[in-house]
C-alpha positions in Angstrom: -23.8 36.1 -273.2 -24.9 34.0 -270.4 -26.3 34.8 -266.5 -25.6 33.1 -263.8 -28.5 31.2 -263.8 -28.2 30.0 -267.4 -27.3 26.2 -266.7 -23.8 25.1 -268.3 -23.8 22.7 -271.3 -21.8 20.1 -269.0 -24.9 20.6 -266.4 -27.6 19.9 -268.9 -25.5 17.3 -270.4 -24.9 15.5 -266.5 -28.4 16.0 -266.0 -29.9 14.0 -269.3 -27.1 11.6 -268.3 -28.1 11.2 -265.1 -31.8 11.0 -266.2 -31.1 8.0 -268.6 -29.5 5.8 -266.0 -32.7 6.1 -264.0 -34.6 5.9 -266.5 -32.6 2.0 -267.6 -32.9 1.2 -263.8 -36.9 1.7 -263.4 -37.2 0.1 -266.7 -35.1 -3.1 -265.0 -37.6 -2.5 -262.7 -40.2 -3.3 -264.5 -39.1 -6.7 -266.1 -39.5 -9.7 -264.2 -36.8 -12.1 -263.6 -35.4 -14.5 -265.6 -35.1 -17.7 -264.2 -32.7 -20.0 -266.2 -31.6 -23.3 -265.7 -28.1 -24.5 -267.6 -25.5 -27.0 -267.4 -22.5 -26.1 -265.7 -19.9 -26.2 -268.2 -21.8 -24.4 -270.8 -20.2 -21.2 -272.5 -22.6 -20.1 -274.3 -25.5 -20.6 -271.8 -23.6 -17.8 -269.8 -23.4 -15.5 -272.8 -26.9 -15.8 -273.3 -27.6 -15.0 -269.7 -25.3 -11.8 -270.0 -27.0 -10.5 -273.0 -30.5 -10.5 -271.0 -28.5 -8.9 -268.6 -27.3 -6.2 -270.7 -31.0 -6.0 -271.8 -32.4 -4.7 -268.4 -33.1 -8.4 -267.1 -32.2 -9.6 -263.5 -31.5 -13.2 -264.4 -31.4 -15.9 -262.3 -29.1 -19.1 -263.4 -29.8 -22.9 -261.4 -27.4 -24.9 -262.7 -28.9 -28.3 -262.7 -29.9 -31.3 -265.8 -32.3 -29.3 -268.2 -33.5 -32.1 -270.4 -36.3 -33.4 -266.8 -37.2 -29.4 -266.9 -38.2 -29.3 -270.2 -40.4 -32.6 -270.0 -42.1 -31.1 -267.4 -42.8 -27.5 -268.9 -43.6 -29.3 -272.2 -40.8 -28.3 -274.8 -41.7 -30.4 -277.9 -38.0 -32.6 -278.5 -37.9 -30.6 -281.9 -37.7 -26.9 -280.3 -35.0 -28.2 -277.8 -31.9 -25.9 -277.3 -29.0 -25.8 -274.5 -30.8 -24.4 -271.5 -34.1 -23.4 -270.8 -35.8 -20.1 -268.9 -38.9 -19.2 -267.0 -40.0 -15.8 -267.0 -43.8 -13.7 -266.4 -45.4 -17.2 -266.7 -43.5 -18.6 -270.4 -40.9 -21.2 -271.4 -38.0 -19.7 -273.1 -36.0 -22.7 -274.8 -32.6 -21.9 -276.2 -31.0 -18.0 -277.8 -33.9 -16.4 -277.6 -32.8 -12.7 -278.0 -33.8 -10.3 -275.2 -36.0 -8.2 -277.6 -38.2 -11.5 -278.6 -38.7 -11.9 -274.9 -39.9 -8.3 -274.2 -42.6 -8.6 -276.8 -43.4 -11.8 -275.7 -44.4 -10.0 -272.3 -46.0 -7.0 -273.5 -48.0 -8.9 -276.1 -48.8 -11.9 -274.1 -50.1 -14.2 -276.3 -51.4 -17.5 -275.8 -49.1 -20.3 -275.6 -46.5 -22.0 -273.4 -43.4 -19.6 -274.7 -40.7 -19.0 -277.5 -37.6 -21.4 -278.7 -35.1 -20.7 -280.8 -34.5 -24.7 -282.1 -30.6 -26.1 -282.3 -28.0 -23.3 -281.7 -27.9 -20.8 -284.5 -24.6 -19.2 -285.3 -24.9 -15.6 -284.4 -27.5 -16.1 -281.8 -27.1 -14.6 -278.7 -24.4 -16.5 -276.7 -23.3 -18.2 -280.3 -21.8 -15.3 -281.7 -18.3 -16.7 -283.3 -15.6 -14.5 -284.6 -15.4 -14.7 -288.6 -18.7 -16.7 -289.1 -21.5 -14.5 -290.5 -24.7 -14.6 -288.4 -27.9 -17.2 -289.6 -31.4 -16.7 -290.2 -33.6 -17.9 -287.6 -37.1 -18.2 -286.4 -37.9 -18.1 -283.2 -40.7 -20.0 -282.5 -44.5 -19.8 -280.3 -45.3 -23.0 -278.8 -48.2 -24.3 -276.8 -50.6 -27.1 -277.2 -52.9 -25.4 -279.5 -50.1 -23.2 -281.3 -47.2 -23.4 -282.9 -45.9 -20.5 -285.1 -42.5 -18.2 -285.9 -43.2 -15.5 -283.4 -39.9 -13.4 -285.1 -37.2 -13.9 -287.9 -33.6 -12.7 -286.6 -29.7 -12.6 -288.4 -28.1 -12.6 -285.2 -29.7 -10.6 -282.5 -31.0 -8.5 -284.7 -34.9 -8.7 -286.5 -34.8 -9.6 -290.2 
């Protein structure tokens, strides 16, 4: 038997609802933004970008010629991807996933950032109907490091 002042199942229910959105918007919050630059008439660039999105990030897109960008923030030829990001002072180069990214701030290690080399199928932003996901590393780069930071299948850790 319940009182009047027993809250309703629905009322709890609203309430833990309610409570998770805020809690998704102060963690948004508390990720900086993610700067990318892309060409224009790239598809999977933009699926990339909404995948951060969906992540928590506020994203930023420049669309603009990449390749003088990543000369100047020093991506190595062989780590090259499609587009290339800035975010909490790192280089992201290519389909990084979103969860490689948040480690990458909350461990901050030393180096210039993370690349995901090439375009691996099942990526995030080259995820293709039919074609089962690759193995990939995503790599740490810097001038004194160079190391696989995370193995994924897809967006998901191996």
């Amino acid at each position: 038997m319940r009182n009047d002042m027993t809250p309703s199942r629905r009322t709890v229910l609203m309430g833990l609802a309610a409570g998770l959105g805020l809690g998704r918007a102060a963690l948004a919050q508390g990720l900086p933004t993610v700067a990318v630059t892309k060409d224009p008439t790239c598809g999977c660039c933009e699926r990339w970008v909404v995948h951060l999105r969906e992540a928590g990030f506020t994203v930023t897109v420049a669309e603009a010629p990449v390749n003088p960008l990543k000369i100047r923030l020093g991506v190595p030829r062989e780590l090259a991807s499609c587009h290339t990001a800035q975010v909490g002072g790192y280089v992201v180069e290519g389909h990084v996933p979103a969860g490689a990214i948040k480690r990458l701030l909350v461990e901050k290690p030393k180096g210039k950032g993370l690349a995901v080399p090439g375009m691996p199928a099942g990526s995030p932003g080259m995820e293709i109907d039919g074609v089962e996901p690759d193995t990939y590393d995503v790599v740490l780069f810097g001038s004194e490091v160079r190391s696989v930071f995370a193995r994924y299948r897809g967006a998901d850790l191996a």
